[in-house]
Structure formats: C-alpha cells, structure tokens
C-alpha positions in Angstrom: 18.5 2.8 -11.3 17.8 6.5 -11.2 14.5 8.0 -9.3 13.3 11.6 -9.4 12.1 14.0 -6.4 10.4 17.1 -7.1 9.4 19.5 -5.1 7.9 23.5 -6.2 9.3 22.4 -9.4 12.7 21.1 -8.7 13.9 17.9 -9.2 16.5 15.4 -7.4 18.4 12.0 -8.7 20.2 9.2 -7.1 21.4 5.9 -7.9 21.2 2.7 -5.2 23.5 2.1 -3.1 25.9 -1.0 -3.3 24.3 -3.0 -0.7 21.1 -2.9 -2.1 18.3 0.2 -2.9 19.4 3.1 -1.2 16.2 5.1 1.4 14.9 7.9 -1.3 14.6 10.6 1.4 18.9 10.7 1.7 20.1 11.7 -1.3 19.6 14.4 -4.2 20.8 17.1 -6.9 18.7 19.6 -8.5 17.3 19.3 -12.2 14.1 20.5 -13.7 11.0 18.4 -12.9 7.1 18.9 -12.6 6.2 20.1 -9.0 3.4 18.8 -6.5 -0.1 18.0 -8.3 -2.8 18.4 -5.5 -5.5 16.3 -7.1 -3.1 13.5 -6.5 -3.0 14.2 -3.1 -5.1 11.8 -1.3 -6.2 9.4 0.9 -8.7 7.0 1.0 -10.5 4.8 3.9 -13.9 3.3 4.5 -15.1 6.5 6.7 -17.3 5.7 10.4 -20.4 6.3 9.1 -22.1 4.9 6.1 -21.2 7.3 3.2 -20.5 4.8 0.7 -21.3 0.8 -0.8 -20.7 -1.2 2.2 -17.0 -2.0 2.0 -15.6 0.9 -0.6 -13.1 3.2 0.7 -14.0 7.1 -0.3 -11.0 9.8 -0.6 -11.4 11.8 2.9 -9.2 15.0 1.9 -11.2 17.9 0.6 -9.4 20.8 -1.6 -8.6 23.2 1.2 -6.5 19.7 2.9 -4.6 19.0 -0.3 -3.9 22.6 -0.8 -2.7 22.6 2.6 -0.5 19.2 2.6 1.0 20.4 -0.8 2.7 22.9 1.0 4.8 20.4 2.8 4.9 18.2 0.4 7.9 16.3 -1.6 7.0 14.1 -4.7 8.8 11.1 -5.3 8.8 8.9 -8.8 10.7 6.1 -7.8 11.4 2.7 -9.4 10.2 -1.0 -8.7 12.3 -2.3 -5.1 13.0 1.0 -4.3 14.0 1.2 -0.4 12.0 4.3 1.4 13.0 3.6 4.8 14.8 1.0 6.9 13.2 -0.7 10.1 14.6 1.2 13.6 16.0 4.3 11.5 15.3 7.6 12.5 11.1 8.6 11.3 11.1 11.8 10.1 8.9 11.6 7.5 5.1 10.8 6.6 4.8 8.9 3.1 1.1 9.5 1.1 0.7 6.9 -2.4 -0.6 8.6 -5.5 0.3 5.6 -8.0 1.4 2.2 -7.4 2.0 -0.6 -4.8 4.4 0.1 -1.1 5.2 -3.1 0.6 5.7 -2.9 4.4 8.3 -5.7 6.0 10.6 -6.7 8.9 12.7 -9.1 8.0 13.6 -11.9 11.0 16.3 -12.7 12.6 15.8 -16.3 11.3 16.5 -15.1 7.4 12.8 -15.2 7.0 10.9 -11.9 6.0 7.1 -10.7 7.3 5.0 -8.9 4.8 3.0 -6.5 7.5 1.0 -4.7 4.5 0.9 -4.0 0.9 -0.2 -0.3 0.5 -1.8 1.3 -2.7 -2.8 4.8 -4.1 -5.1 7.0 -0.9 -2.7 5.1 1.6 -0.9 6.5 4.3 2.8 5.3 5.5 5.5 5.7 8.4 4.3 4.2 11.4 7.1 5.3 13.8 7.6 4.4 17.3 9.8 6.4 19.8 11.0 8.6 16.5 12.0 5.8 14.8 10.7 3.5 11.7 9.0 0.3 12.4 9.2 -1.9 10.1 10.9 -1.2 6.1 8.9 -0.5 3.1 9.8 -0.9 -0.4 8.5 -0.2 -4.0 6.5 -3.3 -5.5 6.0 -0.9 -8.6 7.0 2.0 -10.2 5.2 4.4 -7.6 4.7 8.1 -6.8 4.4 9.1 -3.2 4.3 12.7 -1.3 6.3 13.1 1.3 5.7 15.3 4.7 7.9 15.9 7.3 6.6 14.4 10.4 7.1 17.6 12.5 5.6 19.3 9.9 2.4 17.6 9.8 1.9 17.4 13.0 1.6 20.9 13.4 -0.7 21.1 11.1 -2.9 18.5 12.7 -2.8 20.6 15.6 -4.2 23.7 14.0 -6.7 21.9 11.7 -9.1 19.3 13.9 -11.2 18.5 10.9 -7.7 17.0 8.8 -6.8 15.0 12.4 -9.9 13.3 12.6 -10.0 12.4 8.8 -6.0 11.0 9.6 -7.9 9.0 12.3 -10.4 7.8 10.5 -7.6 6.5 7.8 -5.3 5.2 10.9 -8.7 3.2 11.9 -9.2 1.7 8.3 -5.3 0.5 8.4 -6.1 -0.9 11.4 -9.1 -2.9 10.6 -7.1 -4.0 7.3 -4.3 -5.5 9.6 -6.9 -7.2 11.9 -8.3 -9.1 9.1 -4.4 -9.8 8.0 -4.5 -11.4 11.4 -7.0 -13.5 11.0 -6.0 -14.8 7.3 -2.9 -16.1 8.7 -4.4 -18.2 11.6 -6.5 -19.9 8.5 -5.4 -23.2 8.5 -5.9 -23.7 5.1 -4.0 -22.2 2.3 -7.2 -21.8 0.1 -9.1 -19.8 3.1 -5.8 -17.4 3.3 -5.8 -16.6 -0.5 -9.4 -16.3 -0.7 -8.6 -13.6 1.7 -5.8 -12.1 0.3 -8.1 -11.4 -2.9 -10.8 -9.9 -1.3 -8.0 -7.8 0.3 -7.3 -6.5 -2.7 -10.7 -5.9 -3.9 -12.0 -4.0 -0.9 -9.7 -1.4 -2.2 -11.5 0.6 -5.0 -9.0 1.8 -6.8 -8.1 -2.3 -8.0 -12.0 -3.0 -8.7 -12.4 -4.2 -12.4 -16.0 -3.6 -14.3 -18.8 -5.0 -12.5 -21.0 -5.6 -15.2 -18.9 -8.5 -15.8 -16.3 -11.1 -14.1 -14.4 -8.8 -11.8 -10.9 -8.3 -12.7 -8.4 -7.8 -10.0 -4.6 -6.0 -10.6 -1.9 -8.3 -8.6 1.4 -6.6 -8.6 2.9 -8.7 -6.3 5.2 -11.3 -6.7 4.7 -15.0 -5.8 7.2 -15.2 -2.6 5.6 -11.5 -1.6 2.3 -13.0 -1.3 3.4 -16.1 0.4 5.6 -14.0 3.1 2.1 -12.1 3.4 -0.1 -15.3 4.4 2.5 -17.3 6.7 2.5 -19.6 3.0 5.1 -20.6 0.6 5.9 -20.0 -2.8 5.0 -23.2 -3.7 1.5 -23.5 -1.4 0.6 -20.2 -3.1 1.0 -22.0 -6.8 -0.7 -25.3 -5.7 -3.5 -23.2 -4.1 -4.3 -20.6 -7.5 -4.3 -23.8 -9.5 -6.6 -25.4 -7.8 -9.1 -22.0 -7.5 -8.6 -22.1 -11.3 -9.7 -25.6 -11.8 -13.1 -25.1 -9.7 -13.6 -22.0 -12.3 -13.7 -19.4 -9.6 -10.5 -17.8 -10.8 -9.2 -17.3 -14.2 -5.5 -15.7 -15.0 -5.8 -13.8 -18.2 -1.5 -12.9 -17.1 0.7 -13.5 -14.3 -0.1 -10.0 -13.0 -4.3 -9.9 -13.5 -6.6 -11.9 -11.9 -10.5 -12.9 -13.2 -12.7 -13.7 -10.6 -15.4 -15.5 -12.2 -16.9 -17.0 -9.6 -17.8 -14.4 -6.6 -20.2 -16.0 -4.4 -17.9 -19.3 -4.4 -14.6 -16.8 -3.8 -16.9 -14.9 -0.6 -17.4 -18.7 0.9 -14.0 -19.6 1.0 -12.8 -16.4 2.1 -15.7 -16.6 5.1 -15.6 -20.1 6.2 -13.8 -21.1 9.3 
C-alpha cells in the first residue's frame, strides 16, 4: 500500500516491501503534495509546574519553535502497520505525531512481542542508543508524523536552551508514562492492568470525550496489541472488558470506542493494590 512524504511541497511514494512494511524513511520519488503545516507541529506533556488540570498534558512548542522545527522537517502520511524503523538500525531520525496512533515494540527472541508504548498526536519518537534504534515502531492508524534529522535537531537544541528544556520536559512525561506501564504489568490482576490501560489513554487530552457526560474514550488498538501491552492475553483482555461491562462501568458503543460510565468505580480499580 502506497504512503506519501512531503516536504517544501514535494511529495514521495513507496510500496512495502515483500517481507513485510518497508521503514518510510528509505524510499521515495517526487510528485506534487501539500508541504509542512506548522500548527501541526507539536508536542504535548504534562509540564513541571502546574500550568494545567492536574493530569492534562498542554502543547509545549510556541510559534517561533514550530517555525523553527518546520525547517527541518519531513511530513509523512502513511498507512495502518506501516514500519518507521527497525529495532538496532541505524537512528537518524527524530519522529513528531500530528494525527493518529505509533506503537513502539521489540519483539523476543521467544516469538513473543513487547508493546513498550502506544504514542499519539504531541508525541515525541526515536529513542536511540549508541546511534542506533531501540526498539521498532509501527502505524496502529493511518498517521501523519514530521520527521527531523537527528543531527539536525540537535544542533538546534544547542543554539536554542528554551526548545531543550521543553524536549526535556516531554522526555520527562514519557518517562513517567513508562513508569506507570511498569507498574500496570506487575498488577496481578487482569482487571487492575486494564483499568490502567484506560486511564492511560485518558490522561492524554487529545482522546478525552465530553465531560458533561459519560466520558468516551478512542481505542485504536487491537485486542492482541493491548494484551502484548499489559503482560495479558487476547483472551484475558476479552474476559476482563466483559466483565467491566457487566458491573456497568464500561459500555462499548463499537469495537474501537469505549464509554466509561462509571469513573469513580474505573479510578478504584485502576488505584487499588
């Protein structure tokens, strides 16, 4: 399936390779396409100080940083399960989300895969180590994402101390995010770990439904996804949603959408030890 890359109004297209979706950074030709729109340029974190609601992440970048990270920057529209990068391949690019949902994975030498992260919209992505990639990540959605060059952006953190500290600030948000991933898979219940997963999601604001009413939650994510998330399987991650449903705290109007009808029930489960 075809993607497009556009940069200062250019455009490049690629098919997957045979042995699965090709990296989106390898490949290209040249057609007409819409160039870099800075007011999608951003990234979003629950800052150090208290700026916001408790626990709703702000965008950090002002119009001077998109300006300047547009200049470096390569937009990519690629399809659902699109590869962007392979685990231990060379890093030399930095990957920003303007739409959709990035999953981050090492897959084990047992034949079993890790979901690290799922990543959405104001996220950040290519944690590298000694130059090269980490883990893999790949499209759970159609998605848009900017591209930087790693050298690139680094010398622009250097001349620019206010943009490095907001990249801190965002590398600090992961970071809590993957501490509390930590602590969902040591639950030893499958309920507590869901319960978890779902506030997961709606700690990010961009997935918060109308709040006047039953809070209503986007899950793009497949079944297995979520289950190679919490440590769970398929089947545990079924069995558990059922069960939410018949105790009323969770309704699915569709298989992708998620009601939560029942908050203060949801907060318990998600808290208790």
């Amino acid at each position: 399936m075809p993607y497009s890359v556009a940069r200062h109004g250019t455009a490049r297209r690629a098919s997957n390779g045979r042995n699965g979706p090709a990296p989106v950074y390898a490949h290209g030709s040249a057609p007409e396409a819409e160039g870099v729109n800075t007011g999608e340029l951003a990234i979003r974190a629950i800052p150090f100080e208290k700026l916001t609601a408790a626990g709703v992440a702000t965008q950090l970048l002002t119009d001077r940083h998109r300006q300047n990270l547009a200049g470096l920057a390569t937009s990519l529209n690629v399809p659902r399960r699109t590869i962007f990068y392979r685990e231990d391949t060379p890093a030399e690019w930095v990957f920003m989300i303007a739409k959709g949902v990035v999953k981050s994975y090492r897959d084990l030498p047992s034949g079993k895969r890790h979901i690290a992260a799922f990543l959405f919209p104001g996220d950040v992505f290519g944690l590298a180590e000694n130059g090269r990639f980490v883990n893999s990540t790949q499209a759970v959605t159609r998605a848009m994402v900017y591209r930087i060059p790693i050298d690139a952006l680094k010398d622009l953190l250097l001349r620019d101390a206010d943009l490095q500290f907001r990249f801190l600030t965002k590398v600090t948000h992961q970071l809590r995010e993957a501490q509390r991933h930590t602590i969902s898979v040591t639950r030893h219940t499958a309920v507590g770990k869901v319960a978890m997963f779902l506030k997961m999601l709606e700690r990010d604001e961009h997935w918060r439904g109308d709040s006047s009413g039953p809070r209503s939650l986007m899950v793009p994510m497949t079944r297995a996804d979520i289950a190679d998330y919490l440590g769970l399987s398929p089947e545990a991650v079924s069995r558990t949603t059922s069960r939410l449903v018949r105790r009323g705290i969770l309704a699915f109007p569709d298989r992708h959408r998620v009601r939560i009808l029942d908050p203060a029930a949801l907060d318990r489960l998600a808290t208790a030890v």
